[in-house]
C-alpha positions as CSV (number, residue, x, y, z in Angstrom):
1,X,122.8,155.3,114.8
2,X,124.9,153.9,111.7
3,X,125.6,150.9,113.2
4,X,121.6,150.2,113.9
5,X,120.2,151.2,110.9
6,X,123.2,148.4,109.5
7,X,121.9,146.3,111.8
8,X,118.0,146.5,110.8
9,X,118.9,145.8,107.2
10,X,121.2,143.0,107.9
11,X,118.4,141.5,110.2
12,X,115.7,142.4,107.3
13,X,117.8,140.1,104.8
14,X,118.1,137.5,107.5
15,X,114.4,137.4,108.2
16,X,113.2,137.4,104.5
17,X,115.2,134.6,103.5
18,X,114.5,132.4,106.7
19,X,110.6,133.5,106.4
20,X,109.9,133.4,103.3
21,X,111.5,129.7,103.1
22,X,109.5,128.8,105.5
23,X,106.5,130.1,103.3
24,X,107.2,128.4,100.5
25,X,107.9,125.3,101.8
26,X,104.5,125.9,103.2
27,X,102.4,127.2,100.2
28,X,104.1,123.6,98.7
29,X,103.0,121.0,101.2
30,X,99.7,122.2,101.4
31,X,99.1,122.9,97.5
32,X,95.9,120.6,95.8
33,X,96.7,118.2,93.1
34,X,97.2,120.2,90.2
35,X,98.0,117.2,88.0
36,X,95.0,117.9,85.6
37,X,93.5,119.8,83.5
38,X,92.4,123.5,84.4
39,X,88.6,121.6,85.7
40,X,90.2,119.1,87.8
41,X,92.3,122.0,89.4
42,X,89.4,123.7,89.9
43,X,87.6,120.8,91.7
44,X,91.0,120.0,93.7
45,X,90.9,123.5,95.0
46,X,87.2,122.9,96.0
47,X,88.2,119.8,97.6
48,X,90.9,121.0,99.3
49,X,90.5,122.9,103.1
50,X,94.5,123.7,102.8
51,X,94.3,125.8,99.1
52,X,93.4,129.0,100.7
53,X,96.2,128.5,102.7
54,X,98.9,127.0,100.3
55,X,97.3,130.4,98.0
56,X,98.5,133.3,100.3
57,X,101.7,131.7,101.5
58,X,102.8,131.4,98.0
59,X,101.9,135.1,97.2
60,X,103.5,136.4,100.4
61,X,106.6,134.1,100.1
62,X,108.1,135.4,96.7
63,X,108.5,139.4,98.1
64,X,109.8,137.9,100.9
65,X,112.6,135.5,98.8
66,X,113.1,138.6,96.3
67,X,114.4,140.6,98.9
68,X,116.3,138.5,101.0
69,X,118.1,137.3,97.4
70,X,119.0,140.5,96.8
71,X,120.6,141.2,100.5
72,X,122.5,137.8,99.7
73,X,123.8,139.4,96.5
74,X,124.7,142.6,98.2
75,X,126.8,140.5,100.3
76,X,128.5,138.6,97.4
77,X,128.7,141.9,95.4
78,X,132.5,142.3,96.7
79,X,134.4,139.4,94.8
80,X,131.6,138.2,92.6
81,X,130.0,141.2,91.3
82,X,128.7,140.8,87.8
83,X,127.3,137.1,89.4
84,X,126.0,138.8,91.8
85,X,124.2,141.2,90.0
86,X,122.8,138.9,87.2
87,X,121.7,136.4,90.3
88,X,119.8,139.3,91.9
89,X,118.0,141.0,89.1
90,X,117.0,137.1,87.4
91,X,115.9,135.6,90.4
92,X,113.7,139.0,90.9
93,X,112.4,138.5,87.8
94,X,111.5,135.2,89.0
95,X,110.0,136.3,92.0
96,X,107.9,138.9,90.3
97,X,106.3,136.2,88.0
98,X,106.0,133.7,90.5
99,X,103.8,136.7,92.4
100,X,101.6,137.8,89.5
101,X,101.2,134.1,88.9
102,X,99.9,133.6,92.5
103,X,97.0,136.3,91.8
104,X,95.8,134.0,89.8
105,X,95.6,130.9,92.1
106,X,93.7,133.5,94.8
107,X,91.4,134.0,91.6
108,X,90.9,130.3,91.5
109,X,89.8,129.8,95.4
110,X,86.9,132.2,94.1
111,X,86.0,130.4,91.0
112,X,86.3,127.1,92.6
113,X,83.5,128.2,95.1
114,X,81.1,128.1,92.1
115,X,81.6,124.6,90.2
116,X,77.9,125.7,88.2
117,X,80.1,127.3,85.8
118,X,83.3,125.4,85.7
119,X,83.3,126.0,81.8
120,X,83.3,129.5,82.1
121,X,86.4,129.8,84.4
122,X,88.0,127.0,82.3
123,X,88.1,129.2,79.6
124,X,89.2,132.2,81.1
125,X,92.4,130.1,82.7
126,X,92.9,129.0,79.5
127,X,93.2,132.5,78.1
128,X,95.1,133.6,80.7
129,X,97.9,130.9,80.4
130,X,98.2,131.1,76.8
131,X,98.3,135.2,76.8
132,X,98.6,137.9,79.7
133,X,100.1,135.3,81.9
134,X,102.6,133.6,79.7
135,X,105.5,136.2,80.0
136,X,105.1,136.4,83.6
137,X,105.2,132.3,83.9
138,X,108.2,132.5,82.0
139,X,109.4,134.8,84.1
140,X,108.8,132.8,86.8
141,X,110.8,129.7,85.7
142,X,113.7,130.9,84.0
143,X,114.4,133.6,86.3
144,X,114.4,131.5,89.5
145,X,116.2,128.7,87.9
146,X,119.3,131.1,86.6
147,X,118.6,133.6,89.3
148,X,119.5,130.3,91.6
149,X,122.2,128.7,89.4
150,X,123.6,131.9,89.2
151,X,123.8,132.7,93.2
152,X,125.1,129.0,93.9
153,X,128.1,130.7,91.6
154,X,128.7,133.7,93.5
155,X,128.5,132.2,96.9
156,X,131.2,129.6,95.9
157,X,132.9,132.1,94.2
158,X,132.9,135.2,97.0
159,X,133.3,131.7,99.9
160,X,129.8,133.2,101.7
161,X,128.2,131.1,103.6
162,X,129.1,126.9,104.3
163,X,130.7,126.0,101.2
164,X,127.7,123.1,100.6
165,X,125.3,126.0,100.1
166,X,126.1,126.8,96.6
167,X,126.2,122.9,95.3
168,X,122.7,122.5,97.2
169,X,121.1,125.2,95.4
170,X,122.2,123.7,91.9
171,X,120.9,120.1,93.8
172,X,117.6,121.8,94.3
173,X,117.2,123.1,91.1
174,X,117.8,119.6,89.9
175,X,115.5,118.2,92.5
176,X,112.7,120.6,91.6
177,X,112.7,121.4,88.0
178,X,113.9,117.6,86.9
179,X,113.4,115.2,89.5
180,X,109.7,116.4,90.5
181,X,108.6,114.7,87.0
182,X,109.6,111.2,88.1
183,X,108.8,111.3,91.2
184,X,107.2,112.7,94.2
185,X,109.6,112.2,96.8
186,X,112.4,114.6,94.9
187,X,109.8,117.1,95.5
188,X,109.9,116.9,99.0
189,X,113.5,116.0,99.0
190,X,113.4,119.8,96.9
191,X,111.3,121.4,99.6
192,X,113.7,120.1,102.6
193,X,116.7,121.2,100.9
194,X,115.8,124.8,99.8
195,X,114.7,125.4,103.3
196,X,117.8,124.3,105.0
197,X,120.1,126.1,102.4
198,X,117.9,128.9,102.8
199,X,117.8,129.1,106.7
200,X,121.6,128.9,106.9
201,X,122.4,131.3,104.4
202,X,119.9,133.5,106.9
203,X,121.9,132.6,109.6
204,X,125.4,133.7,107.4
205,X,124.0,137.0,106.8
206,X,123.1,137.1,110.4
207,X,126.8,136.6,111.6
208,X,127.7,139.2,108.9
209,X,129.8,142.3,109.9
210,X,127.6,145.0,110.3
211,X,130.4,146.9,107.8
212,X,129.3,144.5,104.7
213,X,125.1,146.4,105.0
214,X,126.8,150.2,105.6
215,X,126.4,152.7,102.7
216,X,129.0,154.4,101.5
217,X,128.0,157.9,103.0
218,X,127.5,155.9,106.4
219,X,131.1,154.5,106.1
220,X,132.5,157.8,105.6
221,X,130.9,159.5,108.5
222,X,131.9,157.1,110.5
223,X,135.3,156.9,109.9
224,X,135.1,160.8,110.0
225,X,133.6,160.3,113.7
226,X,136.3,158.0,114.2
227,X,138.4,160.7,113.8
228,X,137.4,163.4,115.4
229,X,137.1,160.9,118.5
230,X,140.5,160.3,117.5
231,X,142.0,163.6,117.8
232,X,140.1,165.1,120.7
233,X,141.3,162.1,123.2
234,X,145.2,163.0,121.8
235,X,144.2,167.0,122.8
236,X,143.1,166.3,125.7
């Protein structure tokens, strides 16, 4: 029964990460220009058959990354533990503003149905970015960029996973945060790499020993069962 439930949160991190790369990578291909001002936007959502789409993805995606983060951290916890603490709680941050943030895109596939009064849910976009929103977008950016930066650390440092993983993360970041301003291409060149760094670090926690996901109460009634196993096959 230990070893299951170890099992179902080892394969929990595995699937979050992998899915909720997949997601993202998703929400980003299919995302409308969003190039222009808060009108354009809304005109480029109209336009677009795929922004309902590239909408939820997005939303569900960041629970999904949050959580299979923090599984990675839990896994790093054992040689890099302050790193992997600060990773887990900064890139949650992230996460969590990168999900609020999303409500407001789903808001936007409703206000781009009604183009009559574009200057009415211009200014309430406006609003919202300059006040409610703004912690939460800041949030969103700083904590996934040092939540990330931070990881890539304790991944080299606790040797978990393919030791390109770590150094790819930090290339992403570069990719996506830099790079995506001069061109295009590093944005898809962004999208490819998270998702392959992503999906093998899903397949390292996969591999993991079941040991690594045990609580400490589990570990000690195991070993206590061990025991008692143990002594009654001498007895006997």
């Amino acid at each position: 029964m230990l070893t299951n439930t170890a099992h179902l949160t080892r394969a929990a991190v595995a699937g979050s990460l992998a899915l909720g790369a997949a997601l993202t990578v998703v929400s980003v291909a299919t995302m409308p220009d969003f190039s222009g001002d808060q009108a354009a936007r809304l005109e480029a959502v109209a336009a677009s058959p795929r922004a309902a789409l590239s909408s939820l993805t997005w939303v569900l995606s960041q629970p999904l990354l949050g959580l299979g983060v923090v599984g990675v951290a839990h896994l790093t916890r054992g040689r890099a533990p302050v790193l992997a603490t600060l990773a887990a709680v900064l890139f949650g941050l992230g996460a969590l503003g990168h999900a609020v943030y999303g409500g407001v895109n789903l808001a936007m596939l409703a206000m781009a149905e009604d183009l009559s009064a574009v200057e009415a849910h211009v200014a309430v976009l406006d609003r919202l970015e300059t006040g409610t929103m703004l912690p939460f977008m800041a949030a969103g950016l700083l904590g996934t960029v040092l939540g990330l930066l931070l990881l890539a650390a304790a991944l080299w440092r606790a040797d978990v996973g393919p030791r390109w993983v770590g150094p790819a993360l930090v290339a992403f970041v570069v990719l996506e945060f830099v790079g995506s301003n001069f061109s295009r291409w590093a944005g898809v060149a962004s999208g490819a790499l998270l998702l392959l760094a992503l999906v093998t670090l899903a397949i390292a926690v996969w591999r993991s020993s079941p040991a690594h996901w045990r609580t400490e109460a589990e570990a000690e009634a195991e070993a206590a069962t061990g025991a008692a196993t143990h002594r009654s096959e001498i007895t006997a």
